[in-house]
N, C-alpha and C positions, 0 to 999 in steps of 0.2 A: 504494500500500500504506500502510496506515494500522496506528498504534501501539494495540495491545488496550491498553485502560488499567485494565481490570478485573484483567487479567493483570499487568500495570506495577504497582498495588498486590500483588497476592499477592507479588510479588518483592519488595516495599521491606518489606513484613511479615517475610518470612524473612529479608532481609539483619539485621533485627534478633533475630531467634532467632538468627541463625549469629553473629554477634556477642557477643551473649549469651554464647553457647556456646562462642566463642573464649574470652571472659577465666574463667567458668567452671570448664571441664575443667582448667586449671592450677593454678589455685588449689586444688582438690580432689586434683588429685594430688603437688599441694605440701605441701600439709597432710598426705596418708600418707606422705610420705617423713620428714616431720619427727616422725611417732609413731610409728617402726617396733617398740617394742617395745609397744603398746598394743593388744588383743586386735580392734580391730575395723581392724589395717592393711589385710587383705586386701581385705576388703569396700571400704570407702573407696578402695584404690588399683584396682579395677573397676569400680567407678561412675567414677571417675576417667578411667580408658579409653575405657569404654564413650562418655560424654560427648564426649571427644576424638573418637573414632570418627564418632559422629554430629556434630560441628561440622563434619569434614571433609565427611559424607556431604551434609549439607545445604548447604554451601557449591557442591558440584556441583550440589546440584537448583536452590538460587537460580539461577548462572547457567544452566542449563536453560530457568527461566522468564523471564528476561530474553531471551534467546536466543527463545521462541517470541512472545515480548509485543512486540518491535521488529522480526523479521525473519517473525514468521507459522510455521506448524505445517508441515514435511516433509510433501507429502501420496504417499502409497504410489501404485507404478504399478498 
């Protein structure tokens, strides 16, 4: 069994989006908690989330793709 390494890059790409998106989503939701009286907290502390949300969500699909790039794709019976 051999390592996909086309798959091996899509994974080292996201590890850098999920990364990204780690440091990110806190800074943005740092920044709404420190202007909670300024008319756009809401909005800022929801993208804020939302970002979080997605670092978490992509951080499963990285390792997902890591996971079929070195051990190969579950094939259904």
């Amino acid at each position: 069994m051999h390592t996909d390494k086309k798959l091996l890059v899509k994974g080292l790409k996201f590890v850098g989006y999920t990364v990204a998106l780690m440091f990110l989503a806190p800074v943005v939701i740092s920044q709404a908690f420190k202007n909670e009286e300024h008319p756009a907290y809401i909005p800022v502390l929801v993208i804020g989330i939302l970002l979080a949300v997605v670092a978490i969500s992509f951080g499963f699909y990285t390792i997902k793709i890591f996971m079929d790039a070195l051990f190969g794709k579950k094939k259904k019976l």
